[in-house]
C-alpha angles and dihedrals in degrees: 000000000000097000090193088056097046088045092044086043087052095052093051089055083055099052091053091041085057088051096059098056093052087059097047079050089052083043084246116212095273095233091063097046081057089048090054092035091056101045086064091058088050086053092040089045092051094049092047079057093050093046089044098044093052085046092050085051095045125019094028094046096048094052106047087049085047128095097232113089095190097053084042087046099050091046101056087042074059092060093039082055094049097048088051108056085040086062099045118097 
């Protein structure tokens, strides 16, 4: 994972969180706070790929090539979690 690109990616998402509450503050048109609102999820959404992809690449792969079935066990219940709680609505 690029840390400086995760951290510079999360500052951004501050900077537009920021934004929109200066526009709930402005009482903002409400199709451009969603609009706003969703392109944070977008950003939130690319850098949960990023995390999950260098953890598929690293912990997971370690574990499953490893010798020790708990600790591949409780990774890959990890990644159920995970998948869970991204599916719920």
């Amino acid at each position: 994972m690029d840390k400086q690109d995760t951290l510079q990616r999360l500052k951004s998402v501050e900077g537009h969180i920021r934004g929109i509450e200066r526009m709930v503050e402005a009482d903002a048109y409400c199709i451009d706070l969603i609009r706003q609102i969703q392109a944070v999820q977008g950003a939130l959404n690319k850098i949960t790929t990023n995390v999950l992809d260098d953890h598929l690449r690293t912990c997971l792969t370690s574990a499953v090539r490893g010798d020790d079935a708990d600790e591949r066990e409780r990774v890959l219940g990890e990644i159920r979690e995970v998948y869970e709680m991204a599916t719920k609505v």
